[in-house]
LUMLUMTI-88782 format. One record per residue (C-alpha): residue number from 1; residue in three letters; z, y, x. Coordinates in nm, 3 decimals, decimal comma, always signed. Example, Ala and Ser with C-alpha at 12.3 -4.5 7.8 and 13.67 -1.06 7.14 Angstrom:
2
<gulum->1 | voro->ALA | pz->+0,780 | py->-0,450 | px->+1,230>
<gulum->2 | voro->SER | pz->+0,714 | py->-0,106 | px->+1,367>
END
This chain:
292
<gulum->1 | voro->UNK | pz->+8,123 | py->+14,515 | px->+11,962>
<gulum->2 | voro->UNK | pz->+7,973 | py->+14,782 | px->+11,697>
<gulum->3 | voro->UNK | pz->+7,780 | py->+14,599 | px->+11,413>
<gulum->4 | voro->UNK | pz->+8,073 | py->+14,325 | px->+11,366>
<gulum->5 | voro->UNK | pz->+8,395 | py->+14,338 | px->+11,200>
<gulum->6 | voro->UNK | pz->+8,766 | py->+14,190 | px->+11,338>
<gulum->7 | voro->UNK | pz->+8,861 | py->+13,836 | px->+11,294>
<gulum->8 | voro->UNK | pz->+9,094 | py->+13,802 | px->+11,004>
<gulum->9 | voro->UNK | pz->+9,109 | py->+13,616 | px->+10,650>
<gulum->10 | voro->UNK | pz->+8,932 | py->+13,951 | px->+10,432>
<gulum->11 | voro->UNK | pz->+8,620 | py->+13,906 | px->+10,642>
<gulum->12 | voro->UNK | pz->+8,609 | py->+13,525 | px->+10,715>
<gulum->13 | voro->UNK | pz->+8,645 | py->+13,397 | px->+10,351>
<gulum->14 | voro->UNK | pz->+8,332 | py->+13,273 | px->+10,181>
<gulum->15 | voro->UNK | pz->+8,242 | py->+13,471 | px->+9,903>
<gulum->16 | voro->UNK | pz->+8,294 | py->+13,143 | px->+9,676>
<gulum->17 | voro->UNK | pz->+8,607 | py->+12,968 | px->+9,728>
<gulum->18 | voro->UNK | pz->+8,862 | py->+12,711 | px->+9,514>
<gulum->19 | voro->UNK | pz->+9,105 | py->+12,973 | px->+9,411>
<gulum->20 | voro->UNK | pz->+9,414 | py->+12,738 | px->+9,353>
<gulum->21 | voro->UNK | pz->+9,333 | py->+12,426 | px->+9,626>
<gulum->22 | voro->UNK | pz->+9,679 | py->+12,288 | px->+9,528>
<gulum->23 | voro->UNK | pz->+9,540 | py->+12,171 | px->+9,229>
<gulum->24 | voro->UNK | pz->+9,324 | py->+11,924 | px->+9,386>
<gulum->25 | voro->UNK | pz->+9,543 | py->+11,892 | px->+9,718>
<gulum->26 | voro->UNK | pz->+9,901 | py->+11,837 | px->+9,716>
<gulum->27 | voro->UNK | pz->+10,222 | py->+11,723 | px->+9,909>
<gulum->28 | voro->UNK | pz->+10,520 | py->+11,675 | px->+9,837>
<gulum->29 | voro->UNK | pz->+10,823 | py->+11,552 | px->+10,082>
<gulum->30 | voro->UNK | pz->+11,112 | py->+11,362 | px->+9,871>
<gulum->31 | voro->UNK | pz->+11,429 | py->+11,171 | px->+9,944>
<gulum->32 | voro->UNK | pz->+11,462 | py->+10,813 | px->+9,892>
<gulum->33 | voro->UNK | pz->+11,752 | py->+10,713 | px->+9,599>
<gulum->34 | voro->UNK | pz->+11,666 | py->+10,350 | px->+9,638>
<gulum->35 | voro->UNK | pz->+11,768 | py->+10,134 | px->+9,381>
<gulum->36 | voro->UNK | pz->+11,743 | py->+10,429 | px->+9,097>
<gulum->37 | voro->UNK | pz->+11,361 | py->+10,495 | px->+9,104>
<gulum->38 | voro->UNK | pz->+11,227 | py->+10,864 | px->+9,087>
<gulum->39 | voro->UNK | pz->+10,978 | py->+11,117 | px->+8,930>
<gulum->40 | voro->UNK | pz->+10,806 | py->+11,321 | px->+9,206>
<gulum->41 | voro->UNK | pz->+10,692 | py->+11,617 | px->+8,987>
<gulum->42 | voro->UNK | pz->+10,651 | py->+11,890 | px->+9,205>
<gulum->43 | voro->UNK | pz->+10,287 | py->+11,874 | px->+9,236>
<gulum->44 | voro->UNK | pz->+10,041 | py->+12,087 | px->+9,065>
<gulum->45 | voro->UNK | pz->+9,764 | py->+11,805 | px->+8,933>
<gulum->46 | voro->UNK | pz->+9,775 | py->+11,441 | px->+8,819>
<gulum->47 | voro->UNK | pz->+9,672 | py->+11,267 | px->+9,148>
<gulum->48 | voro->UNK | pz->+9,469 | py->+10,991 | px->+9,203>
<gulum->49 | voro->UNK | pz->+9,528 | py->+10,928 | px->+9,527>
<gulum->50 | voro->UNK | pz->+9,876 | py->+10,921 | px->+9,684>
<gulum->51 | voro->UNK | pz->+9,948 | py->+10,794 | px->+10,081>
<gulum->52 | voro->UNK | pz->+10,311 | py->+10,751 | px->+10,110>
<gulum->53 | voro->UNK | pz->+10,530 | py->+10,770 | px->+10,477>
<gulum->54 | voro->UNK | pz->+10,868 | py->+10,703 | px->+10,551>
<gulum->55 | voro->UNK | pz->+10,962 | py->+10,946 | px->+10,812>
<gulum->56 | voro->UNK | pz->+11,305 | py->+10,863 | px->+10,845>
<gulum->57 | voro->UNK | pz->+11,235 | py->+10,514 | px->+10,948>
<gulum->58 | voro->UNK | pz->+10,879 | py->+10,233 | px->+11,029>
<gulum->59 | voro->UNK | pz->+10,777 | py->+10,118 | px->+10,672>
<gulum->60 | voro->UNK | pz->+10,434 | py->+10,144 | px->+10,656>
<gulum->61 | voro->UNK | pz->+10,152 | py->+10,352 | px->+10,509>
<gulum->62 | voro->UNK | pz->+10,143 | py->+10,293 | px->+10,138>
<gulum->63 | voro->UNK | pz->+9,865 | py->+10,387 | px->+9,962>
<gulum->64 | voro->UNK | pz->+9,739 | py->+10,432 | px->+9,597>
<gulum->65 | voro->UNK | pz->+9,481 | py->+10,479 | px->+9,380>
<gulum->66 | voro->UNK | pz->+9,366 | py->+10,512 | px->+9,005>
<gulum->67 | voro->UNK | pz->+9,124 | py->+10,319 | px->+9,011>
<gulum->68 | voro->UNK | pz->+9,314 | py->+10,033 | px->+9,136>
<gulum->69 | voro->UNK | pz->+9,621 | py->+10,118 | px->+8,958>
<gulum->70 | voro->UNK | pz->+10,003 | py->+10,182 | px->+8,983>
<gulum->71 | voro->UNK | pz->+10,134 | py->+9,935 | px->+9,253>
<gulum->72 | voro->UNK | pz->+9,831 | py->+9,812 | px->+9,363>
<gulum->73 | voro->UNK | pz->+9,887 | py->+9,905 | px->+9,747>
<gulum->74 | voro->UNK | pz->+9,709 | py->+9,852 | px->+10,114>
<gulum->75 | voro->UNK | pz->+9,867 | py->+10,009 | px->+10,418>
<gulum->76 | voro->UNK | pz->+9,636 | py->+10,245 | px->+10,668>
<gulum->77 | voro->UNK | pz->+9,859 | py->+10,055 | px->+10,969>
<gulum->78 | voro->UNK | pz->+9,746 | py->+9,743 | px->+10,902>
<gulum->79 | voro->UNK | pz->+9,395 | py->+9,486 | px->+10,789>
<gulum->80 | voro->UNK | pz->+9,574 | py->+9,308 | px->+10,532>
<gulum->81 | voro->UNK | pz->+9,423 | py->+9,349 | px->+10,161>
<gulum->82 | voro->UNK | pz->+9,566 | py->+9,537 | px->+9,845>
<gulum->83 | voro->UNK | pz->+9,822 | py->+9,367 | px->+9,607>
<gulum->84 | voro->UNK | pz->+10,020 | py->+9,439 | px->+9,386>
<gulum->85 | voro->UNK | pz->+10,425 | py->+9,550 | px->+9,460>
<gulum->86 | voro->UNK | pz->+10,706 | py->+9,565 | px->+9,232>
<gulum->87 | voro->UNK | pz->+10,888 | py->+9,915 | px->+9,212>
<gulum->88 | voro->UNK | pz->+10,673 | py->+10,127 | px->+9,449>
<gulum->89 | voro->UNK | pz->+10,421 | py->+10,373 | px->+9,272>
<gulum->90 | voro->UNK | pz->+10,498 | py->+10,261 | px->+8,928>
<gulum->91 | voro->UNK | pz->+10,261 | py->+10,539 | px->+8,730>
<gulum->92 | voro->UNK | pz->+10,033 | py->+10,848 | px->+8,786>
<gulum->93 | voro->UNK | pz->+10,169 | py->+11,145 | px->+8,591>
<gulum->94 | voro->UNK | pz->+10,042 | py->+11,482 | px->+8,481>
<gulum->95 | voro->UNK | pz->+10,231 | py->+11,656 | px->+8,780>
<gulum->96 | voro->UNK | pz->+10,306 | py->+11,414 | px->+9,001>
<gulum->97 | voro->UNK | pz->+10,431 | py->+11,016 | px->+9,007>
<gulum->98 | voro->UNK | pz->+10,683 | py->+10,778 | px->+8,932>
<gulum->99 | voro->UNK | pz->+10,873 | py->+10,568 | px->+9,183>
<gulum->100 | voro->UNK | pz->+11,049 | py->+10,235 | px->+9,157>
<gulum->101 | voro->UNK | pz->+11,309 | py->+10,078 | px->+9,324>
<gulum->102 | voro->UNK | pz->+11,168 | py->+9,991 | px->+9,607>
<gulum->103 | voro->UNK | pz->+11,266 | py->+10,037 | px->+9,972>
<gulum->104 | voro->UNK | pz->+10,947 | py->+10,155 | px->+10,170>
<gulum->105 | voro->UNK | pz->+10,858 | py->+10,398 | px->+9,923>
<gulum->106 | voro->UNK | pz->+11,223 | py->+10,537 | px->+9,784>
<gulum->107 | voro->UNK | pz->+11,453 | py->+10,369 | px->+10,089>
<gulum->108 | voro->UNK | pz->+11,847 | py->+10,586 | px->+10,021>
<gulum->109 | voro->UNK | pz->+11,858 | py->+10,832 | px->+10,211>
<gulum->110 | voro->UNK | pz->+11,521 | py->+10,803 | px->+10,352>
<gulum->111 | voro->UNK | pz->+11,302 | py->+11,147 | px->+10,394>
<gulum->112 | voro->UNK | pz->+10,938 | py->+11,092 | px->+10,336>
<gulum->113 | voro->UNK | pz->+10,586 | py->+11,260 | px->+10,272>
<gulum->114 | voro->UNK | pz->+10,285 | py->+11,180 | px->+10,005>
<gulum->115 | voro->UNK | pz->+9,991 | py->+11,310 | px->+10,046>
<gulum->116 | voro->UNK | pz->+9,802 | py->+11,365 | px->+9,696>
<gulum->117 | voro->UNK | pz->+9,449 | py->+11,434 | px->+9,571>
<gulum->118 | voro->UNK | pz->+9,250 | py->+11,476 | px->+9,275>
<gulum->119 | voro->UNK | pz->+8,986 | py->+11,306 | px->+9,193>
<gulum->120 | voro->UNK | pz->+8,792 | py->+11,259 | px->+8,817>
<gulum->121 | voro->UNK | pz->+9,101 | py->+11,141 | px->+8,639>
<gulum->122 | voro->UNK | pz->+9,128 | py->+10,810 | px->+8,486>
<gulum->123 | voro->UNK | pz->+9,111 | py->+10,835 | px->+8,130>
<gulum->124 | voro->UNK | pz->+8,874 | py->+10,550 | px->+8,163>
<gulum->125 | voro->UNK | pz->+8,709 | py->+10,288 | px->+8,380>
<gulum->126 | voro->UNK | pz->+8,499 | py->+10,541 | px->+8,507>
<gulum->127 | voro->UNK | pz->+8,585 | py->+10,852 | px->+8,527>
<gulum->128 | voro->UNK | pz->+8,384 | py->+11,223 | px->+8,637>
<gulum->129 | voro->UNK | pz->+8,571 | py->+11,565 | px->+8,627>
<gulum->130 | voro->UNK | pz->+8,844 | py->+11,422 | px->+8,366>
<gulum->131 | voro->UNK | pz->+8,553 | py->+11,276 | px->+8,157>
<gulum->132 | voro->UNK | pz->+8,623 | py->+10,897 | px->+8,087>
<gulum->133 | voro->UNK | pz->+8,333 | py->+10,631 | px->+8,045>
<gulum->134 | voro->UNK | pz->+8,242 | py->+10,282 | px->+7,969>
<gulum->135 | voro->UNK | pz->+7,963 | py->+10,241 | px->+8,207>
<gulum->136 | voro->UNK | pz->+7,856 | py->+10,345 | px->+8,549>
<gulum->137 | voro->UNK | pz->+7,521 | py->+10,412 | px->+8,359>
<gulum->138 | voro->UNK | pz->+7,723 | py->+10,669 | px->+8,108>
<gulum->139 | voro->UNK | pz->+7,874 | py->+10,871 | px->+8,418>
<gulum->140 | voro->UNK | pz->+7,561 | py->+10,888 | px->+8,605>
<gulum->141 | voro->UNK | pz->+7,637 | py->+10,659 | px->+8,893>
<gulum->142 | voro->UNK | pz->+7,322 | py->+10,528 | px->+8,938>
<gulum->143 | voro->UNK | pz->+7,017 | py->+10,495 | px->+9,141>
<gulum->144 | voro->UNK | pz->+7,180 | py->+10,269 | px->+9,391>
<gulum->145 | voro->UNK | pz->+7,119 | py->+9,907 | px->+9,514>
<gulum->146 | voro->UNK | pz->+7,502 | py->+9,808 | px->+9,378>
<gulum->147 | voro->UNK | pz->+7,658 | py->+9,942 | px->+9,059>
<gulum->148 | voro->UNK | pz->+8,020 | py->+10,060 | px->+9,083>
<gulum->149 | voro->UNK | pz->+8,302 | py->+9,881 | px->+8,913>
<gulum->150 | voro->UNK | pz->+8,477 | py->+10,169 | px->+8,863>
<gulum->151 | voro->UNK | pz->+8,534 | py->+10,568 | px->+8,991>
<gulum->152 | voro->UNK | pz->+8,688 | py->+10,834 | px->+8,950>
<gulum->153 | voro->UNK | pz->+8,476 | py->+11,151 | px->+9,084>
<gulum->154 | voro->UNK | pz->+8,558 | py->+11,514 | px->+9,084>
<gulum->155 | voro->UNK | pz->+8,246 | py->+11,725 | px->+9,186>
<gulum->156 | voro->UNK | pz->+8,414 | py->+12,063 | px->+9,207>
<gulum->157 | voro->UNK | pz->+8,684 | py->+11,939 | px->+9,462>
<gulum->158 | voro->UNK | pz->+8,449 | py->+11,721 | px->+9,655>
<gulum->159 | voro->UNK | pz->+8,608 | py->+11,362 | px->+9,656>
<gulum->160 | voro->UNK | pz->+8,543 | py->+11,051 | px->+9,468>
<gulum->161 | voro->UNK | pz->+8,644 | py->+10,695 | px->+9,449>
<gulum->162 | voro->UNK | pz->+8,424 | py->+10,468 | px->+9,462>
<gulum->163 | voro->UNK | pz->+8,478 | py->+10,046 | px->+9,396>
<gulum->164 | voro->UNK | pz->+8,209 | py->+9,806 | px->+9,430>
<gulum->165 | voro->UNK | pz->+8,121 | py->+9,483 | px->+9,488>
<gulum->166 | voro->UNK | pz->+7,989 | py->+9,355 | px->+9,789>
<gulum->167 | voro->UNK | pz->+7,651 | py->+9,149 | px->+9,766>
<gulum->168 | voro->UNK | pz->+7,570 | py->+9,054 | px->+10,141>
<gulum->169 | voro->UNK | pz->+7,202 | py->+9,111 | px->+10,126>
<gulum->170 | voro->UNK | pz->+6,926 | py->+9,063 | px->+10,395>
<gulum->171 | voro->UNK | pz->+6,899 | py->+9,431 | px->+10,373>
<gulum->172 | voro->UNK | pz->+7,128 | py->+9,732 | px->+10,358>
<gulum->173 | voro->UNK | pz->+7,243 | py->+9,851 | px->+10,014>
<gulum->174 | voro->UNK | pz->+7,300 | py->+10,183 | px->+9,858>
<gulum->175 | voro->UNK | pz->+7,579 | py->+10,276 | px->+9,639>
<gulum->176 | voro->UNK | pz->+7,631 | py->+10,612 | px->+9,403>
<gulum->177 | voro->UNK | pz->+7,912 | py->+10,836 | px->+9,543>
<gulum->178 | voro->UNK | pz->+7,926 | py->+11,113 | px->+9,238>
<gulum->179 | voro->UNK | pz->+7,946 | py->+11,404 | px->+9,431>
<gulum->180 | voro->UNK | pz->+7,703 | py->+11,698 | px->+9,456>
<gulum->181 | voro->UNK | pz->+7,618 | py->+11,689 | px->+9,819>
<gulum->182 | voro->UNK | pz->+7,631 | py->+11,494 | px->+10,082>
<gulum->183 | voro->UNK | pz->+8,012 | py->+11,338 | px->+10,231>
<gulum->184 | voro->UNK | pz->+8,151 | py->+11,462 | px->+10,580>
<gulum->185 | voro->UNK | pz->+8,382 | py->+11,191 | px->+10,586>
<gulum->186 | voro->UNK | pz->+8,422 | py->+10,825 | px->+10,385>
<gulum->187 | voro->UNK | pz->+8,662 | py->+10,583 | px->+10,434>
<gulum->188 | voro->UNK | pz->+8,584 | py->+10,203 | px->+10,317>
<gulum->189 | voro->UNK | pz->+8,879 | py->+9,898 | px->+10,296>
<gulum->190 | voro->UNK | pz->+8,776 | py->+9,561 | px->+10,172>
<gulum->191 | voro->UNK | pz->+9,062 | py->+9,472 | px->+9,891>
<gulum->192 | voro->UNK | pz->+9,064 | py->+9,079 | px->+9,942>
<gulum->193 | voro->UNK | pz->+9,092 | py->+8,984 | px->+10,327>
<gulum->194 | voro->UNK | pz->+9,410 | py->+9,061 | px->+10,527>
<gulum->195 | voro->UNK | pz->+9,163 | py->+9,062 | px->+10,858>
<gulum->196 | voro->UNK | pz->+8,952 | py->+9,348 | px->+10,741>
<gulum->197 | voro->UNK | pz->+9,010 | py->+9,683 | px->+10,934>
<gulum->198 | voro->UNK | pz->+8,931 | py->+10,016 | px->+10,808>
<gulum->199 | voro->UNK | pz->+8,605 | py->+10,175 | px->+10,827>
<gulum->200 | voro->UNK | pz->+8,551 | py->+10,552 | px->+10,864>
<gulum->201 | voro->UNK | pz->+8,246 | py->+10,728 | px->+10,895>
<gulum->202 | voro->UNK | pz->+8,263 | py->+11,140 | px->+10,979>
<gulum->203 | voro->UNK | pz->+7,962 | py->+11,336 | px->+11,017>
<gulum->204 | voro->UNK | pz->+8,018 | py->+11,482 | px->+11,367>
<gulum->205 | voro->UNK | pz->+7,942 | py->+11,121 | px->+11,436>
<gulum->206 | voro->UNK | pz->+7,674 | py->+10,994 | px->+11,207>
<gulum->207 | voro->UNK | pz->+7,560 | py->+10,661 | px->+11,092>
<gulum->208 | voro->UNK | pz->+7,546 | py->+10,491 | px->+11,395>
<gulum->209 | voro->UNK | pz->+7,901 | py->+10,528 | px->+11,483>
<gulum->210 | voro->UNK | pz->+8,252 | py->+10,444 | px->+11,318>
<gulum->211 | voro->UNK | pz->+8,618 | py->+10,513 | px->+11,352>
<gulum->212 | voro->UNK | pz->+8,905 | py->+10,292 | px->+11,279>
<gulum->213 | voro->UNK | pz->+9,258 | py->+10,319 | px->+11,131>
<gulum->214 | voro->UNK | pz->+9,400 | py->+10,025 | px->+11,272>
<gulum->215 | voro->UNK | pz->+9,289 | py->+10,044 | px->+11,594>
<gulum->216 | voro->UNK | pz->+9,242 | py->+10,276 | px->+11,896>
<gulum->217 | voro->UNK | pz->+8,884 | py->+10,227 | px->+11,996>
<gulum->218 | voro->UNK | pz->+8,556 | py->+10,450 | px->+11,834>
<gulum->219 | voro->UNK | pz->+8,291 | py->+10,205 | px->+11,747>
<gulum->220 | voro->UNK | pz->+7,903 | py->+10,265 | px->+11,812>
<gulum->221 | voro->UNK | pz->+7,792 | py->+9,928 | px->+11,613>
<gulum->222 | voro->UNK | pz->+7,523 | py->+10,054 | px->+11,331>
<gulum->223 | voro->UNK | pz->+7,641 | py->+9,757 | px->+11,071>
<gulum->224 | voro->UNK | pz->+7,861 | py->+9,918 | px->+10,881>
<gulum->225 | voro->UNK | pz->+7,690 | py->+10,197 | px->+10,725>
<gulum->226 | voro->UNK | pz->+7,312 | py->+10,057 | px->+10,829>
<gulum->227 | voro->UNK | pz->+7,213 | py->+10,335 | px->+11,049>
<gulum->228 | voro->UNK | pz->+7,168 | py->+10,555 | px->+10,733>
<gulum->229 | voro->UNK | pz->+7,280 | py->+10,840 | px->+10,699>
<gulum->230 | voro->UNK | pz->+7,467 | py->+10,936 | px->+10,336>
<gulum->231 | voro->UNK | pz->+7,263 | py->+11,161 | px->+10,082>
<gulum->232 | voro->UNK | pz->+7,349 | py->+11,408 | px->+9,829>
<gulum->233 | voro->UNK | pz->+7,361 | py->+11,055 | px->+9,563>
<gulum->234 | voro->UNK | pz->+7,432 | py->+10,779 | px->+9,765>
<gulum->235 | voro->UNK | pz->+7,616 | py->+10,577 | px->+10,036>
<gulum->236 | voro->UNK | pz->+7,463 | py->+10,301 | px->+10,249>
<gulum->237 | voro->UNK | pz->+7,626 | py->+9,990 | px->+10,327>
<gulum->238 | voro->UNK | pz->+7,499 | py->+9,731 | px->+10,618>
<gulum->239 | voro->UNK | pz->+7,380 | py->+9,413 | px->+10,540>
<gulum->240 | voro->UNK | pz->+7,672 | py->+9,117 | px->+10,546>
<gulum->241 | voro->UNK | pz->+7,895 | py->+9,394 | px->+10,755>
<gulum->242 | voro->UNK | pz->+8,237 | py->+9,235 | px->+10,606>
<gulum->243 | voro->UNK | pz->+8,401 | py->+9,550 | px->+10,644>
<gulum->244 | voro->UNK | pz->+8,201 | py->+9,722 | px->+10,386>
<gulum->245 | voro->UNK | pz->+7,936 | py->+9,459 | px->+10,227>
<gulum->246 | voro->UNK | pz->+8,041 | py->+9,082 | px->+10,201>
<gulum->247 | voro->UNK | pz->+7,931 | py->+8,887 | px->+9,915>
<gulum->248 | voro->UNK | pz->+8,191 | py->+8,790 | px->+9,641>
<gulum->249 | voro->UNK | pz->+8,419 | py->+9,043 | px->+9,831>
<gulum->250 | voro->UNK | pz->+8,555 | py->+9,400 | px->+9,643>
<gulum->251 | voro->UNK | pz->+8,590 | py->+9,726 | px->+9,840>
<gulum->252 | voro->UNK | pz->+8,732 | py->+10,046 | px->+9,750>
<gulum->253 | voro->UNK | pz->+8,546 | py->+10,344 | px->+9,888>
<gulum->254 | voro->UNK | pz->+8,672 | py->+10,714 | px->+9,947>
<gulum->255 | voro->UNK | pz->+8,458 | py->+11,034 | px->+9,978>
<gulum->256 | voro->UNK | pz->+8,465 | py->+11,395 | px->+10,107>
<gulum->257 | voro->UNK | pz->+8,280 | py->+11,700 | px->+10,164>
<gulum->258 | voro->UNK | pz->+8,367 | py->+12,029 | px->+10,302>
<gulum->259 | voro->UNK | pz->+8,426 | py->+12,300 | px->+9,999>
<gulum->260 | voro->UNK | pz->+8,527 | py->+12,687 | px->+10,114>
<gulum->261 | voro->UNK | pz->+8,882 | py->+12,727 | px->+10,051>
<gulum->262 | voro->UNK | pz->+8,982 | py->+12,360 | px->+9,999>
<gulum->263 | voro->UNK | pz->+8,891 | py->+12,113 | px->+10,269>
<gulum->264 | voro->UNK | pz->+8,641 | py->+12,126 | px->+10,597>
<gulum->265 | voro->UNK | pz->+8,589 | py->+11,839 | px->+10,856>
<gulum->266 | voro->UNK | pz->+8,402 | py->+11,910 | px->+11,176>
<gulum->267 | voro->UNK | pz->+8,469 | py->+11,860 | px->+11,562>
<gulum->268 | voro->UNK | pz->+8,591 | py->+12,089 | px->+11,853>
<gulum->269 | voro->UNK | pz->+8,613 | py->+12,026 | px->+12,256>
<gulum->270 | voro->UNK | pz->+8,967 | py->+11,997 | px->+12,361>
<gulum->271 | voro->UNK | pz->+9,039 | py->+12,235 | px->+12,705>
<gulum->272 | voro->UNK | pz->+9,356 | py->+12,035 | px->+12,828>
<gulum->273 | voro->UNK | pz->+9,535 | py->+12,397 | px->+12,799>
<gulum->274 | voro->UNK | pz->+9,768 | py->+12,562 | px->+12,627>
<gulum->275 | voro->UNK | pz->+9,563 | py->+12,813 | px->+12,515>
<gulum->276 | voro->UNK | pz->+9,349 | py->+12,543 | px->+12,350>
<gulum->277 | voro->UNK | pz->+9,028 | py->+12,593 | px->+12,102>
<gulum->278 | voro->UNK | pz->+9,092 | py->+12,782 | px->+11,783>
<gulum->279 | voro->UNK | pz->+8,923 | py->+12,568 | px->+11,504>
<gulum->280 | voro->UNK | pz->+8,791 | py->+12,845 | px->+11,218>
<gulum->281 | voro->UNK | pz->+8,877 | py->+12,702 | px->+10,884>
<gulum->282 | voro->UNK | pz->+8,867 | py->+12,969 | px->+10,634>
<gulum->283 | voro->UNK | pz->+9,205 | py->+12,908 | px->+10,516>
<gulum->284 | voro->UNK | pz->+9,570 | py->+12,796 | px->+10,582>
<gulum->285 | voro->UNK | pz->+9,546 | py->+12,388 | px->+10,600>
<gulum->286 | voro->UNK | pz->+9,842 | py->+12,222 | px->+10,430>
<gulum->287 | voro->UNK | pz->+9,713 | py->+11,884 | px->+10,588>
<gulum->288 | voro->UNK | pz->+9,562 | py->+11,851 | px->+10,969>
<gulum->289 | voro->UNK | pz->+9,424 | py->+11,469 | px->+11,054>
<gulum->290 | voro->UNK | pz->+9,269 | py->+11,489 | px->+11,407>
<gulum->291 | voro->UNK | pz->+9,102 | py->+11,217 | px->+11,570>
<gulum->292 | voro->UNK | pz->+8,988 | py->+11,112 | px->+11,950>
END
């Protein structure tokens, strides 16, 4: 129609964008040489989060951290807890990591996929855009109800890590996040129990609702985030909701928002045809997770 201008990627982009997304969103695809061990340096950051697949075979979902550390691993396929397992991801490097021995992340012969993202680096216990820090109070996560035990935050990229403690008040609790804006999308996982699923909030949903990883159905209890929705600063947690607030328990919290160029999370009506809905991004996704 006259006024508008053709659908393509000159007139779609956002005026502001993240010029080189690989460096905060990576993946790489390797090939098991179980029992060597292996550098994966093809990436173009120092990740500090890394979900490893087999794709040749069923090991499970491995996934990593910084702020946990190298080896310390829970599985997106299952409830049970983190610990800690000899010869998987044995360090974090500058481009990339290191592999051990082991057979469900380097199997022989094996092809698989990681999945990699930056976050604040981990030069210290907590850590904001590559700065390191002794206290929460030093890197500005504060404000909330509970004090992180650790982070690693990159405001630019829009993600953080966030661990915590879990007090199991009377009341709901708020916890700092880091980032500059409000998340789209958080993922929770108590570290301790092995009966503890997965708790995802997304913001086509809202507070009131949660997904799972480990299972199929879409919850609409309020406990886990405490009806609240997240703010620019902080994160609410329900009160005594084990899967994200249980006293003397520790969780590990992850944390998006949408950023031109890099990373966008909405919703879209499927048509049951196969000229389906075409989902405007803004650019070419290296990584599609869709959800029911």
């Amino acid at each position: 129609p006259d006024g508008f201008q053709p659908l393509n990627s000159a007139n779609a982009r956002p005026e502001t964008v993240i010029a080189r997304p690989n460096q905060y969103v990576g993946i790489s695809t390797y090939e098991g040489n179980h029992p060597t061990g292996q550098d994966i340096s093809n990436l173009n950051q120092s990740p500090d989060l890394v979900w490893i697949k087999d794709r040749s075979g069923s090991n499970w979902n491995y996934i990593f951290d910084t702020v946990r550390g190298p080896l310390n691993a829970f599985f997106s396929n299952s409830e049970n807890g983190a610990a800690n397992y000899a010869n998987t991801l044995t360090s974090f490097n500058s481009n990339g990591f290191t592999l051990g021995s082991d057979n469900a992340c380097n199997n022989d012969g094996s092809d698989y996929v990681a999945w990699c993202w930056k976050a604040g680096g981990s030069k210290g216990t907590f850590n904001v855009d590559d700065v390191g820090y002794a206290s929460a109070a030093a890197a500005g996560l504060t404000g909330g109800d509970i004090t992180p035990s650790g982070a690693s935050v990159g405001t630019r990229q829009g993600f953080s890590i966030i661990q915590y403690a879990g007090t199991n008040n009377a009341s709901t609790q708020t916890i700092p996040h880091g980032l500059s804006q409000k998340p789209d999308f958080m993922i929770v996982k108590q570290l301790t129990d092995n009966s503890t699923g997965w708790i995802i909030y997304h913001s086509s949903l809202g507070a009131t609702k949660y997904l799972l990883f480990d299972a199929t159905k879409a919850g609409t209890n309020s406990g886990p985030w405490g009806n609240t929705e997240p703010t620019s600063s902080l994160f609410t947690v329900g009160s005594g909701y084990n899967n994200t607030n249980r006293v003397s328990r520790n969780f590990i919290s992850y944390h998006w928002h949408s950023v031109p160029g890099l990373q966008k999370f909405g919703s879209y009506e499927g048509n049951e045809s196969t000229d389906g809905p075409f989902i405007e991004l803004g650019f070419r996704p290296a990584m599609v997770m869709v959800r029911n």
